[in-house]
C-alpha positions in Angstrom: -15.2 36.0 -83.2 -15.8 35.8 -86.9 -19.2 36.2 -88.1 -22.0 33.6 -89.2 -23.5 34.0 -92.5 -26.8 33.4 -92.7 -26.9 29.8 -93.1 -25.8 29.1 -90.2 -27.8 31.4 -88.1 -30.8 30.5 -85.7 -33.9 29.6 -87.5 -35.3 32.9 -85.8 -32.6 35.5 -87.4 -33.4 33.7 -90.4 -37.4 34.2 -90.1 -36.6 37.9 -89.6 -34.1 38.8 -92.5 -36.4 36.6 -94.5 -39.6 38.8 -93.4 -37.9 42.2 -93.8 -37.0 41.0 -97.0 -40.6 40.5 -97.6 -41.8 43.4 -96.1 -39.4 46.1 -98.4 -40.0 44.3 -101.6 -43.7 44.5 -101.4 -43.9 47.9 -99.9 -41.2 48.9 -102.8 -39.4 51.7 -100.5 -36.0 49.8 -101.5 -32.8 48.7 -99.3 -31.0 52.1 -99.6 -27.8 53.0 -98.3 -28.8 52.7 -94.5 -29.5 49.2 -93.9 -30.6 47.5 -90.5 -27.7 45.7 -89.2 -29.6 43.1 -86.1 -32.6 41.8 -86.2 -34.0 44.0 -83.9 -33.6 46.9 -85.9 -35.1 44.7 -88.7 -38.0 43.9 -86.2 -38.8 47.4 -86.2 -38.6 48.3 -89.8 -41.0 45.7 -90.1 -43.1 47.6 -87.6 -43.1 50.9 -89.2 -43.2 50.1 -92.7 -46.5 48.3 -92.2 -47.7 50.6 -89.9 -46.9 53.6 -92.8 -48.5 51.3 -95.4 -51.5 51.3 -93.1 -51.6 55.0 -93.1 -51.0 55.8 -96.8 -53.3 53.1 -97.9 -56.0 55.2 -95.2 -55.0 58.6 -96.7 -55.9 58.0 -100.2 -59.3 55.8 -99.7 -60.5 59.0 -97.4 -59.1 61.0 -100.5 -61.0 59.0 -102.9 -63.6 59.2 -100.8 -63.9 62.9 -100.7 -63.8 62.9 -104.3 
């Protein structure tokens, strides 16, 4: 079974690589050379990198905080 590029995919796949998408370039941690391959490994890279965002952005205002 040959794969479908992403045209032709479900308007949910789409949603998702379009979001992850999204969610790298504004974090800026970049595509590297281990990529998620389905969308639910996307789903959860979405997950984490907000969730790590969350946390960094918390770490430095109680930094600048302390200071």
């Amino acid at each position: 079974m040959a794969m479908k590029s992403i045209d032709e995919a479900e308007w949910d796949i789409r949603y998702i690589n379009s979001l992850y998408w999204a969610v790298v370039t504004m974090n800026t941690v970049g595509y590297g050379d281990i990529s998620p391959a389905t969308y639910v490994e996307r789903l959860c890279g979405i997950f984490f990198l907000l969730i790590a965002c969350g946390v960094f952005s918390f770490t430095l205002s109680s930094i600048g905080a302390a200071l």
